[in-house]
C-alpha positions, 0 to 999 in steps of 0.5 A: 632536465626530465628524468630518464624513464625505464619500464620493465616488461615483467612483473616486479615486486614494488622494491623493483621499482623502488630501487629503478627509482634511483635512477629515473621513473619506472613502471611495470608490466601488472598483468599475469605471463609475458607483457603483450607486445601491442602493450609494450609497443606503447609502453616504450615509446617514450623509454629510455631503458627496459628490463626483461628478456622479450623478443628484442626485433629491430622492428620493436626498437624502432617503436622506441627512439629514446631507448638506450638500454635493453637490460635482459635478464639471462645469459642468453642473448639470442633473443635481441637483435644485437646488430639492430641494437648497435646500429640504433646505439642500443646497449644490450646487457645480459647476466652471465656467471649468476647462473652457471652453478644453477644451470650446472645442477639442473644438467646433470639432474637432466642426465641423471634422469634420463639415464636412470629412466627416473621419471618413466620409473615414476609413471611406472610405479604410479601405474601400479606396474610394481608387482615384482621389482625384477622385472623393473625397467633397466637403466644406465650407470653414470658413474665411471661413464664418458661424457662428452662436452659441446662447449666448455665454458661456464655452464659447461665447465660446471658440469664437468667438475661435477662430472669428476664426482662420479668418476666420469671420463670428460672428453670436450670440444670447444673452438677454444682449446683450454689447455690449462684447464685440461691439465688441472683435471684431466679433461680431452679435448678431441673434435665434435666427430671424436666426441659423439663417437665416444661419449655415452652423454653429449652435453651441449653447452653454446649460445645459439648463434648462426654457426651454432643453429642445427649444430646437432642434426642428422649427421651429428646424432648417427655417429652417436653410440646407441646406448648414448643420452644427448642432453640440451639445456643451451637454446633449443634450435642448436638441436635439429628437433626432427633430427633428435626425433628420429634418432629416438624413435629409430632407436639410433641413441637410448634417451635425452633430457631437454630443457630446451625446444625450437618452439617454446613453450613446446607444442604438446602435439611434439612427439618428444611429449609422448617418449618414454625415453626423453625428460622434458623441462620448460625451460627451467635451467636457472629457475631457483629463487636464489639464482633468478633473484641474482640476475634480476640483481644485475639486471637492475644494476646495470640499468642504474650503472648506465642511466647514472652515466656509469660503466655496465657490469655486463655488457654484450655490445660495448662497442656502442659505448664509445658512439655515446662519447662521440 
């Protein structure tokens, strides 16, 4: 019986492969950046799993009638059609939990920085505008402030412990209210229109979804206090991106800090590229060697669970399991 075939669309180190190995042949992607799609489109006809987060379209599931797994190498996992997959019997895992504390860090850096206006004060000071420290820009205190939370679980959790360090009132809005997490430390649950209207940072913490696109718009962004910071390290379209630039350019809230875009890598031609008032990151929220190396763990993991007839660790479309028993 042949051996299942597994390629990977991204470049590995060669114990990748090795470990890939166990469970059936694997290749890689070699060359620099994302694998070309006319590249994967050949790479994959005859696969039986992949590895790597790509742009999963039923469309380039039909370019691979063996496949049985596309195991991603995030937590998100908008960027596969997971209907398409689960009609085609397609199982699609992910790498949650490995994450969340990396993310959590990099939120709060987000909301730190822009609120402390770091970077602009960095530009400033290499512009050899220091010449009296007086007349320096001024910024806002996060210590002691409100910061309101869209979305309160892993990633959002985290950054509200953190939160409690700097003596931070955490309200939060979730379609779930976790009322026991509430009363261990004293978090309020309140509406979206609550939060926005109260918080000094909006923190948004949901997986794209088409409930959660645009979630943050026009309506959203006016109720927000003036002096407030939005920041989005989540997906990028569940911001209204013309939205958010009025608002800055309008003066309507003081600042954001994004990791996150519609388009990415984002367009250099983006007025967001030119605000003083806005700390832009490429899409960087988990991105520490420990932490990538831990999903990349999983993800593999998961590929040698399911090509070896076991349960994933992490799967996103289960139901597809019990139609392999059939």
């Amino acid at each position: 019986m042949p051996r299942p075939k597994i390629y990977v669309a991204r470049t590995v180190n060669p114990n990748v492969l090795a470990r890939l190995g166990q469970a059936g042949e694997a290749r890689a992607w070699g060359g620099p950046d994302r694998c070309p799609l006319e590249v994967l489109e050949k790479e994959i006809a005859e696969v039986d799993a992949v590895l790597g987060t790509y742009r999963w379209t039923a469309a380039l599931m039909d370019k691979a009638p063996r496949l049985r797994l596309i195991a991603l190498t995030s937590v998100g996992f908008d960027m596969a059609d997971i209907d398409g997959a689960t009609q085609r019997g397609i199982l699609v895992t992910n790498t949650p939990d490995v994450l969340t504390e990396t993310v959590a860090d990099l939120t709060f850096a987000l909301m730190l920085a822009a609120s402390r206006r770091i970077c602009e004060m960095d530009r400033w000071l290499r512009a050899g505008q220091w010449k009296d420290a007086a007349i320096s820009p001024m910024a806002w205190d996060i210590h002691h402030a409100t910061l309101g939370i869209i979305g309160l679980g892993r990633i959002g959790s985290a950054v509200a412990r953190r939160a409690l360090a700097f003596q931070m009132k955490v309200l939060y809005y979730d379609t779930t209210r976790k009322r026991e997490i509430e009363q261990q430390h004293g978090y309020r649950y309140v509406d979206q229109e609550t939060l926005l209207r109260e918080a000094d940072v909006v923190s948004v913490h949901v997986p794209l979804s088409p409930e959660t696109k645009g979630l943050m718009g026009a309506g959203q962004l006016g109720l927000m206090k003036r002096t407030a910071f939005l920041i989005n390290t989540s997906r990028g379209p569940v911001v209204d991106e013309r939205a958010l630039i009025r608002a800055l350019q309008e003066g309507r809230i003081a600042g954001a800090g994004l990791d996150v875009f519609e388009r990415e890598p984002v367009d250099l031609a983006n007025p967001l590229v030119k605000m003083e008032n806005v700390v832009l990151l490429p899409h960087v929220g988990s991105a520490t060697e420990v932490t990538r190396t831990a999903m990349l763990d999983l993800a593999i993991n998961n590929v040698l669970a399911v090509l070896q007839g076991k349960p994933p660790l992490t799967p996103v479309n289960p139901e597809v399991l019990a139609r392999w028993k059939r």
